[in-house]
N, C-alpha and C positions, 0 to 999 in steps of 0.2 A: 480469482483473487479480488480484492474489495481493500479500497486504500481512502485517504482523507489526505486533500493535498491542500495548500494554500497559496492562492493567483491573486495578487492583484488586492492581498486586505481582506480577500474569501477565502471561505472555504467550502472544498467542494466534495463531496462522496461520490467516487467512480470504481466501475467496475472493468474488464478489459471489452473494449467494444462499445463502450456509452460514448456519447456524444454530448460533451457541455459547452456553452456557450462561456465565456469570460471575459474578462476585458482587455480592451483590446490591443493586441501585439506586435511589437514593428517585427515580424516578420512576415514572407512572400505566400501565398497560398501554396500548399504541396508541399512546404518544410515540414521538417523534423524538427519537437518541441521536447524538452526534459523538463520536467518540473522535478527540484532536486528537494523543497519541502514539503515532504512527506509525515503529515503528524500524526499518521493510522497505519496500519501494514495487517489485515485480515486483525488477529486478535491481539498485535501487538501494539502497544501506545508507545510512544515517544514521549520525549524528559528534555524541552518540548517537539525534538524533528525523533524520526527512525532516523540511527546512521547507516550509511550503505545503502539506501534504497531511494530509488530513480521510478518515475512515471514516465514514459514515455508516450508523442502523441502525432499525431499529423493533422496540420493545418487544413480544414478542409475551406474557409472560406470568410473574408469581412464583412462586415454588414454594419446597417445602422437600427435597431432595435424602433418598434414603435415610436409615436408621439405620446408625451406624456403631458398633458394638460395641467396649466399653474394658473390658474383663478384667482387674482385677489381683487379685494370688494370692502369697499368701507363702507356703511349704511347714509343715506340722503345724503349725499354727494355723488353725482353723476358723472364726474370729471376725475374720479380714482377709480375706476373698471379699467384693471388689466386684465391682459388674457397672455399668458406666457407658454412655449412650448417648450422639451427639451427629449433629444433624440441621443439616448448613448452610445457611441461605438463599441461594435463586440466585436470578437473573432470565436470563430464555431473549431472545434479538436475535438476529432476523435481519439480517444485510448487505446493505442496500440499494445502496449504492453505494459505490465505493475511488475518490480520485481527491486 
């Protein structure tokens, strides 16, 4: 089965067994996650969630995603060279079940 769920402001296309990364969830590594909006279900669209229908997932781990490099720079001026970083928290779920 093949669902469209939305975490977090995304959205994400999984199937049973993927593994996506999203942002990131107070809960423990090794829980159990429902995502309960659902806005795809195999061929059926929602108006805008599917009712009745649940994603299910398991926490597999947190993390912090690369560095992402922020450069700003104003031309002959030496003294405005920033250099900025920023690293997002994710949390990784496998798809245990669509249904």
């Amino acid at each position: 089965m093949n669902a469209v769920i939305k975490v977090g402001g995304k959205q994400y296309y999984v199937t049973e067994g993927s593994e996506i990364y999203v942002e990131k969830l107070n809960v423990s590594a090794g829980d159990k996650v429902v995502f309960d909006q659902v806005l795809m279900l195999d061929s059926k669209i929602g108006n805008p969630i599917v009712s009745n229908a649940k994603v299910e997932g398991e926490v597999i781990k947190h993390g912090k995603q690369k560095k992402l490099v922020i450069f700003k720079y104003k031309n002959k001026n030496k003294s405005s060279r920033k250099k900025q970083g920023h690293r997002q928290p994710y949390t990784k779920v496998k798809i245990t079940k669509i249904g």
